[in-house]
CHARMM internal coordinates of N, CA and C (Angstrom, degrees):
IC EDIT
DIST 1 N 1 CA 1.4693
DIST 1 CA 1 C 1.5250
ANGL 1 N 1 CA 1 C 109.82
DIST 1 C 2 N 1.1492
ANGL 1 CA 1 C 2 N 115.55
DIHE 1 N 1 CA 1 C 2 N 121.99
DIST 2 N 2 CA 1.4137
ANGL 1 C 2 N 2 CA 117.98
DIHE 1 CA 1 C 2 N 2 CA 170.49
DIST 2 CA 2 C 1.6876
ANGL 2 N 2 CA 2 C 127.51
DIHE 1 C 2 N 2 CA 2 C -84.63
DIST 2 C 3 N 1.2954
ANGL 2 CA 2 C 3 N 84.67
DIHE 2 N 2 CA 2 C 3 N 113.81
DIST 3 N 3 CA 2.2397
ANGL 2 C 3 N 3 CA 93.64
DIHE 2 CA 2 C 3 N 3 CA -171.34
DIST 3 CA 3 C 1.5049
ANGL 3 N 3 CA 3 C 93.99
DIHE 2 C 3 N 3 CA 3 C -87.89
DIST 3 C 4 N 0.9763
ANGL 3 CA 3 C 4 N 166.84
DIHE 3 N 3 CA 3 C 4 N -17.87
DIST 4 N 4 CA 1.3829
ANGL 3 C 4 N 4 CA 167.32
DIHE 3 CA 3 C 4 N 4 CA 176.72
DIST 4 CA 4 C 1.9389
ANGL 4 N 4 CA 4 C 102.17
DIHE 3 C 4 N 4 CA 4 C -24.73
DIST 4 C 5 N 1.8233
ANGL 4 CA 4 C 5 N 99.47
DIHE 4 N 4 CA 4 C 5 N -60.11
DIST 5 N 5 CA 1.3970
ANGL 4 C 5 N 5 CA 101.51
DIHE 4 CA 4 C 5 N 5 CA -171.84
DIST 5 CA 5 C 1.5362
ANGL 5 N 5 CA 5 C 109.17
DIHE 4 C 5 N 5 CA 5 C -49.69
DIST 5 C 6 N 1.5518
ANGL 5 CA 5 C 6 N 132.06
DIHE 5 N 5 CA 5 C 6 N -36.59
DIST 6 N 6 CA 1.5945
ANGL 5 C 6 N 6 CA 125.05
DIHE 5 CA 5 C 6 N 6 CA -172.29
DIST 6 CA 6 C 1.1860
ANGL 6 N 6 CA 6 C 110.74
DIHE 5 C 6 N 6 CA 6 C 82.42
DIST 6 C 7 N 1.3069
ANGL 6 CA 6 C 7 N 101.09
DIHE 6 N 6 CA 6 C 7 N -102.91
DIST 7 N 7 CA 2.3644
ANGL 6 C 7 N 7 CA 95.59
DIHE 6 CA 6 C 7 N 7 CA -164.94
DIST 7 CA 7 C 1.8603
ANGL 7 N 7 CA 7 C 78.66
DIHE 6 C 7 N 7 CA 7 C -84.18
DIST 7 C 8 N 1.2714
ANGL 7 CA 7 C 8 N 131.17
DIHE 7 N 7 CA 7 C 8 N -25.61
DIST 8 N 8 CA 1.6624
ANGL 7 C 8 N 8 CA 114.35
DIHE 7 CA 7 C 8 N 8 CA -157.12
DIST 8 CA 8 C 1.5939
ANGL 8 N 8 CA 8 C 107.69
DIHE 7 C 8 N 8 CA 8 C -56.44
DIST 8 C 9 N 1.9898
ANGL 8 CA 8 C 9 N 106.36
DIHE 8 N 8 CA 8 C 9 N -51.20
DIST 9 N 9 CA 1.4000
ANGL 8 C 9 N 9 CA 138.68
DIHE 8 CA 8 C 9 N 9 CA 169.49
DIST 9 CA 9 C 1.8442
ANGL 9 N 9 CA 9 C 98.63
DIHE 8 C 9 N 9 CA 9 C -22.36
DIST 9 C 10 N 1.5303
ANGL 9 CA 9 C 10 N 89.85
DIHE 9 N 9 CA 9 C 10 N -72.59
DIST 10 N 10 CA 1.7877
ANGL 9 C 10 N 10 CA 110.00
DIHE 9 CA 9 C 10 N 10 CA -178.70
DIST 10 CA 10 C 1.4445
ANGL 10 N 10 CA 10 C 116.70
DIHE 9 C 10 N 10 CA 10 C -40.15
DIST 10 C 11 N 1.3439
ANGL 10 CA 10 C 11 N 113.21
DIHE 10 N 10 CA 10 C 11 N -38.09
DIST 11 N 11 CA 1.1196
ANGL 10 C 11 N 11 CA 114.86
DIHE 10 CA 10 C 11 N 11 CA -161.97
DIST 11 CA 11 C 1.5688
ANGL 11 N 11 CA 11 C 119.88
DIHE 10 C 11 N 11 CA 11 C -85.53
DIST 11 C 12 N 1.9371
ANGL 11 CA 11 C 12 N 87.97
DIHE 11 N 11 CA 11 C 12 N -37.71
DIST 12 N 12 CA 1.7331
ANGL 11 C 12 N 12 CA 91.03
DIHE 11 CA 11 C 12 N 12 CA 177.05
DIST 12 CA 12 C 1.6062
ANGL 12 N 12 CA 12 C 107.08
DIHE 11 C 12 N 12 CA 12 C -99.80
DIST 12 C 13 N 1.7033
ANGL 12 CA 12 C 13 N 141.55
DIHE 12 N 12 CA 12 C 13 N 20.90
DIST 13 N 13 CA 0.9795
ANGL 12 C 13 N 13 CA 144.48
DIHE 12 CA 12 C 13 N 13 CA 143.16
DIST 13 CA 13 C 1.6877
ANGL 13 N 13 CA 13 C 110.73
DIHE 12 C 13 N 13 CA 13 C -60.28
DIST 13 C 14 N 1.1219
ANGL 13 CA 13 C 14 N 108.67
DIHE 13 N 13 CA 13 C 14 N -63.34
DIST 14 N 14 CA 1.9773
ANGL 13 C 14 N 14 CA 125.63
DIHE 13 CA 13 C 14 N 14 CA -170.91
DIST 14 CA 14 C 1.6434
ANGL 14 N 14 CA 14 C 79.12
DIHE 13 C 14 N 14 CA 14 C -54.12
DIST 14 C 15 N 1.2305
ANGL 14 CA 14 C 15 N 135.52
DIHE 14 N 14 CA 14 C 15 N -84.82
DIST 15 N 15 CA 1.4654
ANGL 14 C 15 N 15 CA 148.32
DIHE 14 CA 14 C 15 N 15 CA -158.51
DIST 15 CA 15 C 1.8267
ANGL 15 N 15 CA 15 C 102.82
DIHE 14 C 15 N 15 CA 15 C -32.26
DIST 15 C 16 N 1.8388
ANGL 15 CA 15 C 16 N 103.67
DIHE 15 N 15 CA 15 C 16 N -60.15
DIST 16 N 16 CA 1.4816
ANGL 15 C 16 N 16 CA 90.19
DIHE 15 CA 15 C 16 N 16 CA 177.51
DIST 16 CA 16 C 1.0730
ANGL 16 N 16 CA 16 C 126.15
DIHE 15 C 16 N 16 CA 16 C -58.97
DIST 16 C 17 N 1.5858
ANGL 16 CA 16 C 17 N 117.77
DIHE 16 N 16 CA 16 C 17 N -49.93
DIST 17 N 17 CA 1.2477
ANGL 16 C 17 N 17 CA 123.43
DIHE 16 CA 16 C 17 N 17 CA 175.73
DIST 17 CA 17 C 1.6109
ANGL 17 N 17 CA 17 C 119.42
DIHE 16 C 17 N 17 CA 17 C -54.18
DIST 17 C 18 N 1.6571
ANGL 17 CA 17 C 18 N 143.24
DIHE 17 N 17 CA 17 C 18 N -14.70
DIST 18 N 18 CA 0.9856
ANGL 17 C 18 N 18 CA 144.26
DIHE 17 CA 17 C 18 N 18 CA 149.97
DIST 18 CA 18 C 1.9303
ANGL 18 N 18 CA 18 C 116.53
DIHE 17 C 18 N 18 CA 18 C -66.59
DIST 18 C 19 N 0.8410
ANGL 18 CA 18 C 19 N 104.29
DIHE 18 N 18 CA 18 C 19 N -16.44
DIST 19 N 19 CA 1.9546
ANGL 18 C 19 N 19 CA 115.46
DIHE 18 CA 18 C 19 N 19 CA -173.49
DIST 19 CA 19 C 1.7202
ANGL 19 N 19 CA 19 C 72.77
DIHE 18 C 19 N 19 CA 19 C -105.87
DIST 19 C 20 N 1.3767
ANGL 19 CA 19 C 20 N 152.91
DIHE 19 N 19 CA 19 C 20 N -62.09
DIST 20 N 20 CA 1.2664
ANGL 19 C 20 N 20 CA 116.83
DIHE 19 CA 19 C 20 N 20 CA -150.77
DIST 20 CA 20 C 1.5736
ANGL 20 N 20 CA 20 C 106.29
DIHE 19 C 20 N 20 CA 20 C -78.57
DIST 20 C 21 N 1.0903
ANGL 20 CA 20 C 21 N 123.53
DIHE 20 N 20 CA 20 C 21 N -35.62
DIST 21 N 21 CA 1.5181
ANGL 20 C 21 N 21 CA 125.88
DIHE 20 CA 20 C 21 N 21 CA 164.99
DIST 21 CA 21 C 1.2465
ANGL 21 N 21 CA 21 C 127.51
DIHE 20 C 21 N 21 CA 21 C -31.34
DIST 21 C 22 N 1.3805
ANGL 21 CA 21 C 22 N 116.42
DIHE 21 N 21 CA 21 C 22 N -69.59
DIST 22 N 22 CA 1.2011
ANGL 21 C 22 N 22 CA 137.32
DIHE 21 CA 21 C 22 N 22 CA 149.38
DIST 22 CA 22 C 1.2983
ANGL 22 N 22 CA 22 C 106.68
DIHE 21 C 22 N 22 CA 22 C -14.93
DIST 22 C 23 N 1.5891
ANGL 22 CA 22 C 23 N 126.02
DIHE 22 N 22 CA 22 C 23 N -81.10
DIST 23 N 23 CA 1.7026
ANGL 22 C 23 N 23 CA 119.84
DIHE 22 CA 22 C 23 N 23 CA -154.53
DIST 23 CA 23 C 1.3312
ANGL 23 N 23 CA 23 C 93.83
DIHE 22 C 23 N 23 CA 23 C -90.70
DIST 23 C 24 N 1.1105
ANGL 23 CA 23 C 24 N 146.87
DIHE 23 N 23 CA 23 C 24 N 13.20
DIST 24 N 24 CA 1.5352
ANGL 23 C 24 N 24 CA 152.27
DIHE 23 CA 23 C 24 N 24 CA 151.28
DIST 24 CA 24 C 1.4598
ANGL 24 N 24 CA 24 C 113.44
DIHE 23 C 24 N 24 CA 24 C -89.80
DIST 24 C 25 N 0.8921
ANGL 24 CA 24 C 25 N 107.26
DIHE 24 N 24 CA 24 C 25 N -31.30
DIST 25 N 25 CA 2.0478
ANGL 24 C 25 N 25 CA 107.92
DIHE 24 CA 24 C 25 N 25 CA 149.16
DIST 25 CA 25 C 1.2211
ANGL 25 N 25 CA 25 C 117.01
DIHE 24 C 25 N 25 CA 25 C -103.16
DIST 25 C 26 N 1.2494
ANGL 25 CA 25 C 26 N 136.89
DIHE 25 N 25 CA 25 C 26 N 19.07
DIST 26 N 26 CA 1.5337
ANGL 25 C 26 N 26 CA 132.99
DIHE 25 CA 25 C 26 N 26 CA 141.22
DIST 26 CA 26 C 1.5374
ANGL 26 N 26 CA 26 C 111.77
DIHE 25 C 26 N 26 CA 26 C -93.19
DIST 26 C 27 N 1.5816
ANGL 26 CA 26 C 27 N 114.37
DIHE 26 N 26 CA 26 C 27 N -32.83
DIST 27 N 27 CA 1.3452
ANGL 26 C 27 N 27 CA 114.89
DIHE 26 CA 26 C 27 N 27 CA 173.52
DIST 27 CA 27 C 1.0314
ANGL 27 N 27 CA 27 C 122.26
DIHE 26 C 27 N 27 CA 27 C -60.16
DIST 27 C 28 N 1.1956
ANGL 27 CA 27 C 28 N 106.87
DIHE 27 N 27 CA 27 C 28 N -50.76
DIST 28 N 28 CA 2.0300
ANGL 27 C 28 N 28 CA 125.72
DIHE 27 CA 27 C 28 N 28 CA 175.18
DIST 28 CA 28 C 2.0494
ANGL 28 N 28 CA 28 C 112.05
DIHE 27 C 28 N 28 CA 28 C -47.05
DIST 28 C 29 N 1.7748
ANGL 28 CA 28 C 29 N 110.31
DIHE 28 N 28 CA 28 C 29 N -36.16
DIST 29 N 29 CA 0.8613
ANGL 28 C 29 N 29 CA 144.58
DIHE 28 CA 28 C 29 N 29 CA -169.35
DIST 29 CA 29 C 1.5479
ANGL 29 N 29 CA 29 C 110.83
DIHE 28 C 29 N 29 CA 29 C -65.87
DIST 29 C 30 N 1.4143
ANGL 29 CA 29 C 30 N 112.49
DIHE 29 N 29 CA 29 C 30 N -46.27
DIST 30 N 30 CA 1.5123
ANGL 29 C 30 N 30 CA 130.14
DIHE 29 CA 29 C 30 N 30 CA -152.24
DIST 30 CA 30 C 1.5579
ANGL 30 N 30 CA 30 C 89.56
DIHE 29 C 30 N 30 CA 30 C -109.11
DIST 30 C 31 N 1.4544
ANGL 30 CA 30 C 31 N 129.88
DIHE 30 N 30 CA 30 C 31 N -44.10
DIST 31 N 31 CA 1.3618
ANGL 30 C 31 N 31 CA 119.26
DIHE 30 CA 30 C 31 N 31 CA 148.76
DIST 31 CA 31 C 1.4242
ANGL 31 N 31 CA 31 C 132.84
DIHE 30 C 31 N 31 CA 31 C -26.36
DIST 31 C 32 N 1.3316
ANGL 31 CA 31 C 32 N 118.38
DIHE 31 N 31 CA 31 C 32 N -71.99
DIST 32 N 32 CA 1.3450
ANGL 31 C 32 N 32 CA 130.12
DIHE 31 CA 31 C 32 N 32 CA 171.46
DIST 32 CA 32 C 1.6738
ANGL 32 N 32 CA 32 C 113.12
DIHE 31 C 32 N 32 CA 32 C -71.05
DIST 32 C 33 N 1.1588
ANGL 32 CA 32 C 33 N 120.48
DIHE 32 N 32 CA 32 C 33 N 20.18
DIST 33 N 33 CA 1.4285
ANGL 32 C 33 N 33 CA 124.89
DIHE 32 CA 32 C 33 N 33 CA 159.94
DIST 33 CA 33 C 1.6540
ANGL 33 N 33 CA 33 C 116.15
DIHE 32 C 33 N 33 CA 33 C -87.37
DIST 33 C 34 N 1.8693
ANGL 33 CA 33 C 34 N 91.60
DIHE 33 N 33 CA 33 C 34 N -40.70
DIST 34 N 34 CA 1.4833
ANGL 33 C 34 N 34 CA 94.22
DIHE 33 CA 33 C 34 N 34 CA -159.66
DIST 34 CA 34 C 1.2348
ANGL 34 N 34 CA 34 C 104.95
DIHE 33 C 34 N 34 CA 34 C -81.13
END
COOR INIT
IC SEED 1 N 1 CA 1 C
IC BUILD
């Protein structure tokens, strides 16, 4: 992982981890449908 970027690093770490949440509570979601 490259820390060089600083707040950029910060910014697109928080970002993935909000998009992986997300389709891990839509996944979890579409499970308990079927």
């Amino acid at each position: 992982m490259n820390l060089s970027g600083g707040n950029q690093s910060k910014v697109e770490m928080y970002f993935d981890l909000q998009v992986y949440s997300f389709q891990m509570a839509f996944t979890y979601g579409s499970w308990r449908k079927l």
